[in-house]
Each structure stands twice: as C-alpha cells, then as structure tokens.
C-alpha positions in Angstrom: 182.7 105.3 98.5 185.8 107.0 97.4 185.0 106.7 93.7 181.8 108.5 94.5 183.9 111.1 96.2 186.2 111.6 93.0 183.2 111.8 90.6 181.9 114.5 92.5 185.1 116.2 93.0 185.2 115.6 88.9 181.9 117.0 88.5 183.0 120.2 90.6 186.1 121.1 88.8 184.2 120.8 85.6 181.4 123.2 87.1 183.8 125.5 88.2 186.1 125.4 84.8 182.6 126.3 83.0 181.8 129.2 85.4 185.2 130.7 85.2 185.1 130.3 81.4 181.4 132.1 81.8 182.8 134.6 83.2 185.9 135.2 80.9 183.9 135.6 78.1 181.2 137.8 80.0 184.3 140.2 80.8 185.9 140.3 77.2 182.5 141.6 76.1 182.5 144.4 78.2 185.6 145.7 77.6 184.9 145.0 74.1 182.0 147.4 74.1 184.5 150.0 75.8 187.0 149.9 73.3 184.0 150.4 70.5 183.0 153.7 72.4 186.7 155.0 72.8 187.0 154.1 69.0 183.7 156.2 68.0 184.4 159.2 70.2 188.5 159.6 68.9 187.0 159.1 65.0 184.2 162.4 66.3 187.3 164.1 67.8 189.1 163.8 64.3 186.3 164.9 62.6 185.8 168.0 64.6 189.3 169.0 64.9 189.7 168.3 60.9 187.3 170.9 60.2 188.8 173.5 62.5 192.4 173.1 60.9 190.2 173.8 57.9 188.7 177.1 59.4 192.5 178.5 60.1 193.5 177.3 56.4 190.7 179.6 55.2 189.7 176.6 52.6 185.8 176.2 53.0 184.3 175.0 56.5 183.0 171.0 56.7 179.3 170.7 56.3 177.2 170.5 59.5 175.4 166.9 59.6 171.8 167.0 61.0 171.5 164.2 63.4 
C-alpha cells in the first residue's frame, strides 16, 4: 500500500513539475512578444525624430512611406 502511495505521490510531482514548466514557457512568450512591440515602436520613434533633426538642419526632408 505504501508503495502505491509513493508512485502516486511520484506521479504528482512529475505532473506538477510539467505544469509549472508549461507555464514558464507560456509566460516567456508573452513577454517576449512585449519586448518585440517596445522594439518596433522605439526603431518608429528614431525614424520620426531622425527626419525632424533633418527638417531644422535644412538638409532635404525623409521621404513619406505609403503604408
């Protein structure tokens, strides 16, 4: 009987190791998608402030992209 117990108990930890690993990896994905959107709108705010700094230099203003 107590051997029966143990495998179970076994059986648990190994269930619950697997869901906390599950949910590790869910949560590194998420922030990894958050750190890809910070990334993209600070390269857009470079962009836009490059071409202003442009503007007050008087060289030529940055070419409008059409979306």
């Amino acid at each position: 009987m107590f051997i029966a117990i143990r495998r179970n108990a076994r059986a648990v930890e190994k269930i619950v190791r697997w869901k906390l690993a599950i949910a590790v990896l869910i949560l590194l994905a998420l922030c990894g998608c958050g750190a890809a959107k910070a990334v993209r709108d600070t390269a857009g705010k470079f962009d836009e402030y490059g071409c202003l700094s442009r503007e007050f230099k008087g060289q030529p203003s940055c070419q409008q992209q059409e979306p």
